[in-house]
N, C-alpha and C positions, 0 to 999 in steps of 0.2 A: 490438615491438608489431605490427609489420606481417606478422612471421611467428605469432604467435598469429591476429591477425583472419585470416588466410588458411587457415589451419587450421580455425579456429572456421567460418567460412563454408563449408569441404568437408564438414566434419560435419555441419552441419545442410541441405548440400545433399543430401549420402548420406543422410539419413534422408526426406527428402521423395520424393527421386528413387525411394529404395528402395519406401518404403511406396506411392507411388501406383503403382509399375511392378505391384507387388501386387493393388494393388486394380483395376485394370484388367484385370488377368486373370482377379481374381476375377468380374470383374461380363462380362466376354467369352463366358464360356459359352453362355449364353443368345442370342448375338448382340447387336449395339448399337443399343440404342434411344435416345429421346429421353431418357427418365429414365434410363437409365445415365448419357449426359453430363452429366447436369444434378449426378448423384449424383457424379461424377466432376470436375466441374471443382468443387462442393460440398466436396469430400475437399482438393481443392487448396489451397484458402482459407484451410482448416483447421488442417493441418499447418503453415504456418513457424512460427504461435506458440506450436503442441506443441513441434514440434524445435527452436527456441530453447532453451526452458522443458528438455527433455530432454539436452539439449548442456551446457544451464549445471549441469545439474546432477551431470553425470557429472565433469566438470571441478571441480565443487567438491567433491565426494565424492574422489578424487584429491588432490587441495590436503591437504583435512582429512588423509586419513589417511598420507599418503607423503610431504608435503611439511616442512622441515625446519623453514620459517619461512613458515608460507601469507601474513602481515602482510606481510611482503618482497618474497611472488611477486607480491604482487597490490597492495602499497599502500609503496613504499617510501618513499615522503614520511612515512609514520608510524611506522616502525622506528625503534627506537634512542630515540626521545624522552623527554628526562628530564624526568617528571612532577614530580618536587623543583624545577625550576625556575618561576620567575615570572614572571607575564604581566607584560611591559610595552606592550602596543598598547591604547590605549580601544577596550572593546568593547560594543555597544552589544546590551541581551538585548529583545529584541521579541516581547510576547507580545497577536499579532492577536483579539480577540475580538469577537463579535458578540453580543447578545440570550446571555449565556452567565450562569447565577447564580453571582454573585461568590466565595461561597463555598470552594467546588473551585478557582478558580483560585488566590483566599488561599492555601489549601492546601498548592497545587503551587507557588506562587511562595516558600514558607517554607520548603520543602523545600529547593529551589535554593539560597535565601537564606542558610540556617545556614551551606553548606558553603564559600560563598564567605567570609560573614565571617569563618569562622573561618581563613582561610589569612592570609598574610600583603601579597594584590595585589587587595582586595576595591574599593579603588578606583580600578581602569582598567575595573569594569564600571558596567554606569547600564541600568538599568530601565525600560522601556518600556513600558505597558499601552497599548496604540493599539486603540481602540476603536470599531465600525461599530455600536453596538447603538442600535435604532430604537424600541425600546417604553422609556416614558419612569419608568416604575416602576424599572424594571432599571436605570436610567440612573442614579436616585437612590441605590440600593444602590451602585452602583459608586462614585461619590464618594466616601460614607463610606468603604468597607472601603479603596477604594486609599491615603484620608487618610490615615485610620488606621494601614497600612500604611509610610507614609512617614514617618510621624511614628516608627513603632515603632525602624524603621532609621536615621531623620535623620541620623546622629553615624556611621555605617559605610556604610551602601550609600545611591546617590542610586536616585529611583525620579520618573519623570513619567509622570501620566496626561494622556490626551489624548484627546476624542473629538468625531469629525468628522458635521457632522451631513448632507454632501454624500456618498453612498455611492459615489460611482461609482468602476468599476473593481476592485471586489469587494475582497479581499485584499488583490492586488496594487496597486490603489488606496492603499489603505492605507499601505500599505508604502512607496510613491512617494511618497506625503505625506509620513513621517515623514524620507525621504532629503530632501527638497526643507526641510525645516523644520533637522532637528537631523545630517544625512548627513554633513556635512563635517568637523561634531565625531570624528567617531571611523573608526578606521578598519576594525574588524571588527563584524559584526553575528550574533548567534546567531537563530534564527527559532523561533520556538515559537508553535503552536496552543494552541485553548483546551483541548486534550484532552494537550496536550505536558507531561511529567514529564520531567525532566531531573537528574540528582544535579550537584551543583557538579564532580565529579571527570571528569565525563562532557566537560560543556562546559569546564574549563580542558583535558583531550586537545585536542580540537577546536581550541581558539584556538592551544595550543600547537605544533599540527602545524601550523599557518597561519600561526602564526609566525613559524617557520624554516624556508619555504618560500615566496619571495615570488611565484613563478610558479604557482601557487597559487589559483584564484578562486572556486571552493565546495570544500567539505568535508562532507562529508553522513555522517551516523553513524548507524549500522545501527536500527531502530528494532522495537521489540516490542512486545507487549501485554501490558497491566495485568494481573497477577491476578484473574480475577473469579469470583463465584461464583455469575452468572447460565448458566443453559445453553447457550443460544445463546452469548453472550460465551466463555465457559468454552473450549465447543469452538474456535471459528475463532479465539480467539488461541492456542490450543496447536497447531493445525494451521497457524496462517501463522509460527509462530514456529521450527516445522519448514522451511518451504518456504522459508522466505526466510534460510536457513542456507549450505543450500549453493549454492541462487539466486544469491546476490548473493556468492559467495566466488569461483563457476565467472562471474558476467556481469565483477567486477574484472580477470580474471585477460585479458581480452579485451578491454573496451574500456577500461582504462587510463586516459587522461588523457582521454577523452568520458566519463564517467561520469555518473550517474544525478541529479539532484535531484528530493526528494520534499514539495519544498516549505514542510516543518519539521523541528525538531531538528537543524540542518544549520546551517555558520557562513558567511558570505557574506565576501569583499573589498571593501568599499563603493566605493573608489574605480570602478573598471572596473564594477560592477554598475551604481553612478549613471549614468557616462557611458555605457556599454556593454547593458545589458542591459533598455532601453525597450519595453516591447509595444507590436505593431501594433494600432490600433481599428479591426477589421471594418467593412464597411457592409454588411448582407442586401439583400434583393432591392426592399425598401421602403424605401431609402435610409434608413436607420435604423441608429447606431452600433451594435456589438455588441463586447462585452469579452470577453475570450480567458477562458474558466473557469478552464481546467489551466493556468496558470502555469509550472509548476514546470519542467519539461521546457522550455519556450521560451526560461527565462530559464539552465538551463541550455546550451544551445546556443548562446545568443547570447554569452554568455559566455566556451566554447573559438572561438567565431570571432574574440574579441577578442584571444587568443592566450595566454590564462589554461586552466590545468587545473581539472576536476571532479571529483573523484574520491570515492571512498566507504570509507569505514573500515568493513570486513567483517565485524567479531565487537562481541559482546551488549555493550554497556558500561553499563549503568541511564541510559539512554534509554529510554522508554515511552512509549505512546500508548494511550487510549481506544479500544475495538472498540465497534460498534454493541450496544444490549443484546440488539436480536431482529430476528426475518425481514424483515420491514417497511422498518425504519429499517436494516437494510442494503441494501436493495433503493435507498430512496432514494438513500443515498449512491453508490451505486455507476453509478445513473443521472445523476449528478452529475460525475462523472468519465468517464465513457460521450458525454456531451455535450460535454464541453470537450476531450476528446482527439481526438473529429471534424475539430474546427476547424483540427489542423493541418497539413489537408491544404493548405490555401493557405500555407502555407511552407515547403512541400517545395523550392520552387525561389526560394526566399531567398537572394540572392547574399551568396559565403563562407562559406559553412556549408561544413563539414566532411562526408565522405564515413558516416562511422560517427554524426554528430551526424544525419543526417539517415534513417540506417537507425535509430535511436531514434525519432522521429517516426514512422516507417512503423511499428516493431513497436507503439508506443503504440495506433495507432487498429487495424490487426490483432486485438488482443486483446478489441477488441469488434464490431471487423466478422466475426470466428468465428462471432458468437450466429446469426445469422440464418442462416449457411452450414452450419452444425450443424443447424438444426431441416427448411432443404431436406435435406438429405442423407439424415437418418433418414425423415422423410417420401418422399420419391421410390422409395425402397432401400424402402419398405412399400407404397406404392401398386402397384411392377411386382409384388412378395410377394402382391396383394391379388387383384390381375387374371390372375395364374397362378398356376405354386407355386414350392414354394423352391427347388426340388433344377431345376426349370427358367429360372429367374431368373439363378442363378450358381452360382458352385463354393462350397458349402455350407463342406467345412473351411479352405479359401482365405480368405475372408472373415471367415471365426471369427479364423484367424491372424492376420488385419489388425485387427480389432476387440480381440485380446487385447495386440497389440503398442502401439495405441494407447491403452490403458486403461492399461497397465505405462507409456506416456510420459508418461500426464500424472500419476501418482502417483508418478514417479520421484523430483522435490525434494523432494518430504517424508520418500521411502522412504530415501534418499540422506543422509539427516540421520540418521533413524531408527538408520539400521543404525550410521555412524558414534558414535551413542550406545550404543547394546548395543555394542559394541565395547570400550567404554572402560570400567572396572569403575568408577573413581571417578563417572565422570557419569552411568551410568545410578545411582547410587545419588542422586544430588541430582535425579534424577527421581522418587524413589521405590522403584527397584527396579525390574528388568528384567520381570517379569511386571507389574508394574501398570504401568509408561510400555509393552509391547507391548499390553494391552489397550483401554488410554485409546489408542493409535494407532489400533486397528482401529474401535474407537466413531467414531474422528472424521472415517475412511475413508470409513464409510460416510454419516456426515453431511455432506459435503464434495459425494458423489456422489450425494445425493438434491438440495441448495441448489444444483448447478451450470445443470442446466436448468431451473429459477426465475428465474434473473438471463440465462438464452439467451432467456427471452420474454419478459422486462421491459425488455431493449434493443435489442431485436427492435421491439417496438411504437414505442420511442424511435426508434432507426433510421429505421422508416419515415416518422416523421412530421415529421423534421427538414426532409428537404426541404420541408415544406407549411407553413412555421412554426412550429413546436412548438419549443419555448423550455425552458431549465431555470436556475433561479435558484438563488443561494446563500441557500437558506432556513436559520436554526438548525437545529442538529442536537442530536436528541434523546439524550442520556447517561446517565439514570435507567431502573433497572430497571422496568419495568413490564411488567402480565402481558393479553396481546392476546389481546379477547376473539372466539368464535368469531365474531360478525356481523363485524368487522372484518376477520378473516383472509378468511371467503367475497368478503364486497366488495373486498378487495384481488387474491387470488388465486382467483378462481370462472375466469377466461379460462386460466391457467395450467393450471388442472384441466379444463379444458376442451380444450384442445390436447394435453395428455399423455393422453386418453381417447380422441381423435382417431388419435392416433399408432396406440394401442393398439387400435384398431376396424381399422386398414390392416392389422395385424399378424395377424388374427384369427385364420387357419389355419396361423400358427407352429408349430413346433417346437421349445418350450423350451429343450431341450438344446442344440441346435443354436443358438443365436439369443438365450445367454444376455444378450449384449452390449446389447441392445436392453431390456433390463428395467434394463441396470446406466444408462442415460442418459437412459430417460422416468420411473423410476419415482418422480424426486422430482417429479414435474408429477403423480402419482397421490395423490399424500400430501403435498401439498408445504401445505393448510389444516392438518391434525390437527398437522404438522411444526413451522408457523409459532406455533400455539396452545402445544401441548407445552413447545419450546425454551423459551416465555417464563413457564414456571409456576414458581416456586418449588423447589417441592418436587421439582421434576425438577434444579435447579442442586444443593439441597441435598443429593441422589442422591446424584449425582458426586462433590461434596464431600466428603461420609462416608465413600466409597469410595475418593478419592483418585484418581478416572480425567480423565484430562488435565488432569494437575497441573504447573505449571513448577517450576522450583527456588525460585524465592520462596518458593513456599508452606513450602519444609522448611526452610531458612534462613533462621531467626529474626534473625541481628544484621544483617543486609542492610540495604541504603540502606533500602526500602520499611518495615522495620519500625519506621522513625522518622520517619516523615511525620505524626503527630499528635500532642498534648500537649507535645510538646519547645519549650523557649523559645529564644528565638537567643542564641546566644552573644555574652559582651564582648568586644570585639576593638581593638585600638589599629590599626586600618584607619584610612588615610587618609582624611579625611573627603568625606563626598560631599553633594552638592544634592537639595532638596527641591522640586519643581515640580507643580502640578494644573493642567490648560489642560483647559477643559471646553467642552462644543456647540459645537467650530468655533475654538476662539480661536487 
């Protein structure tokens, strides 16, 4: 491992070193002014969490297609593991909800459910619904269906509802509740959100590799997006379902036993989590406690400090997650995660953290300290454009080179996936077909690189105003299709279109040709209202649909886990029987 990170860490030094040595020449012509350096140490900022991002992914691109057993190179705690064998560790399935309609989660908890009872170890798991929800309507729903629910199971799966009417501590609250209440009963825990799909085969892998592996302390399993037939939805789970292919095939292959948790769909070691893996409670500047949002990463760290591995099972297993339906309410969430990944700059120097445990912290908040160094950098690089010309500012095809090298790095995980499926005749067929998954690619390319500078000025504004107290809370998230209407989009994005019109007034006396790069990064701030509108209409998902463009293999694989999530009843099973428990408001 120590020769991969040293490796991995020359590569993405050679790409920084390389591209800024570039860009400094390019921007030298002119001579050095203020806004070169300003553009220039802008570029700097920029770059590690590109070349990260372009490193992992050439490395997973590699793995996919040369390597004999990528599962081995990069996860060998999971090789070899005989699925025909039986859990015997109690594991405890927690699914965190908040203000969420019961419904969907029924749903997605039946799905789970069938597959467990029908095996023959359905009772070493026990159900969890641990509940934050604060509107008292929803509260009464949830009674009934979880009753309900438990009563259906009573004789096969135990199932306890629990909900707390003391919020504090968000999630992770949550979660330390149910340790401090039912923790010492069992010894594994699976984590599921309210948007968490899991098939029974998915989570017995997971317990299984955790099994027989006692050095072992998270297990985190690759996680995808639902089929949907909303647009917005549609595109960015078929575009992250790319990117985080060879992402997370090329980040295992490197950081090894520091590896990733994303806070669901992952199995925990309760013991060493309980005693080991405690968040610190912030105080801000008005002595006032403040709770860590992003979880997920802290409690992963604190965990290899305990001298437990984390690691990540790299390929698709029907694990799934909910995507935001539209522009909006991805923006929200994303500013949600934006805020809690700030915070961990105060444990950067956490004694015993681990060397790679704490470059995961750095690239965590990296990936949103870019936004605002991206919007100086295009802005500065247009103002000196603005107040001379171009061919006097800097080396005109020098700069082209550098903006075409950094467009090819940040499309490279997706591109890296891409190719490895045209490659393969059987998989591009369960995409559809090698011309319909390269079309549905290039639609979501382009979608991708209009939504990126949207979420540069919506953590941009976040950024700045965190120093001043600006606060972000774990409000519900919205999961229903709905279609946003234009007043809604101008009120939310009128400053976005406003700043990409800004950009674009610096630029005035451009050169198109020359200077394509600059259309390819503001122009979703130009369109980014009709974008937000559009994405959410109907009849724009139902397009797609018809057409088949950015389809996953769900869609064409009829007998799949997914094709049996409704109408199916649970099966009779002579499972060991299990408990029936409701603890309601607190108890």
């Amino acid at each position: 491992m120590t020769r991969r990170r040293v490796l991995f860490v020359l590569m993405v030094a050679l790409s920084v070193i390389g591209t800024t040595w570039l860009m400094a020449l390019a921007l030298a012509k002119g001579g050095w002014s203020i806004l070169d350096t300003v553009a220039l140490v802008s570029f700097v900022i920029v770059m590690p969490w590109l070349a990260v991002g372009f490193c992992n992914a050439v490395i997973g691109f590699l793995l996919d297609i040369f390597a004999r057993d990528p599962l081995k190179s990069t996860n060998p705690m999971a090789a070899g593991i005989d699925l025909d064998s039986q859990v015997n560790a109690s594991t405890a399935l927690l699914l965190c909800i908040r203000n969420e309609m019961p419904a969907r989660l029924v749903r997605n908890l039946e799905a789970l459910a069938r597959g467990l009872i029908a095996g023959n170890d359905a009772g070493q798991f026990h159900v969890y619904v641990l509940s934050d929800t604060t509107d008292p309507q929803i509260a009464e729903q949830e009674v009934v269906a979880f009753e309900q629910l438990a009563q259906d199971w009573q004789s096969h799966l135990a199932l306890t509802y629990r909900r707390r009417t003391d919020n504090r501590g968000y999630k992770a609250g949550n979660i330390q509740d149910f340790c401090e209440r039912w923790g010492a009963d069992h010894e594994f825990a699976v984590v599921l959100d309210a948007d968490s799909l899991m098939s029974a085969q998915a989570v017995r892998r997971l317990v299984l590799i955790m099994q027989a592996n006692p050095t072992l302390g998270i297990l985190q399993g690759l996680v995808v997006g639902l089929p949907a037939t909303g647009a917005f939805t549609r595109l960015f789970q078929f575009g992250m379902r790319l990117g985080m292919r060879s992402y997370t095939l090329g980040s295992a292959w490197w950081q090894g036993d520091c590896g990733p948790y994303w806070g669901h769909n992952a199995v925990l070691r309760l013991e060493p989590f309980i005693r080991d893996c405690q968040l610190p409670v912030f105080v801000d500047r008005h002595g006032k406690q403040t709770h860590i949002l992003s979880h997920d990463q802290v409690e992963a760290v604190l965990m290899r400090r305990a001298g437990y591995e984390v690691r990540v099972y790299p390929f698709e297993d029907e694990s799934y997650e909910e995507n935001p339906p539209n522009l909006i309410d991805f923006v929200i969430r994303d500013l949600r995660w934006c805020a809690g990944n700030m915070q961990y700059w105060r444990l950067l120097c956490l004694p015993g953290l681990k060397l790679s445990s704490r470059v995961q912290l750095i690239l965590a908040m990296l990936m949103f300290v870019g936004a605002p160094a991206w919007i100086l950098l295009l802005g500065s690089l247009g103002w000196s454009v603005h107040q001379s010309s171009l061919k006097q500012v800097f080396d005109v095809p020098l700069i082209t080179t550098v903006f075409t090298v950094v467009v090819l790095m940040t499309i490279l995980p997706k591109l890296a996936a891409a190719l490895a499926i045209l490659l393969r005749t059987r998989e591009r067929r369960t995409f559809g077909g090698g011309w319909r998954f390269a079309a549905g690619f290039v639609v979501e390319t382009i979608f991708s690189a209009a939504i990126t500078p949207v979420l540069w000025v919506s953590q941009t504004v976040l950024l700045a105003g965190l120093p001043f107290g600006k606060r972000i809370s774990w409000a519900p998230q919205n999961r229903d299709q709905h279609q946003i209407s234009w007043h809604s989009a101008i009120r939310v994005f009128s400053l976005h279109t406003m700043v990409g019109l800004g950009l674009g007034w610096l630029w005035i006396d451009w050169h198109v040709p020359a200077t394509w790069w600059i259309a390819y990064f503001v122009a979703g701030l130009w369109l980014c209202i009709p974008l937000a509108v559009i994405t959410s209409w109907p009849a724009t998902g139902h397009l797609l649909s018809r057409w088949h463009l950015a389809s996953v293999p769900q869609e064409f694989v009829k007998d799949g886990f997914l094709s049996h999530l409704n109408g199916q009843p649970l099966p009779v099973s002579d499972a060991t029987l299990g408990s029936v428990t409701s603890l309601q408001s607190g108890q």
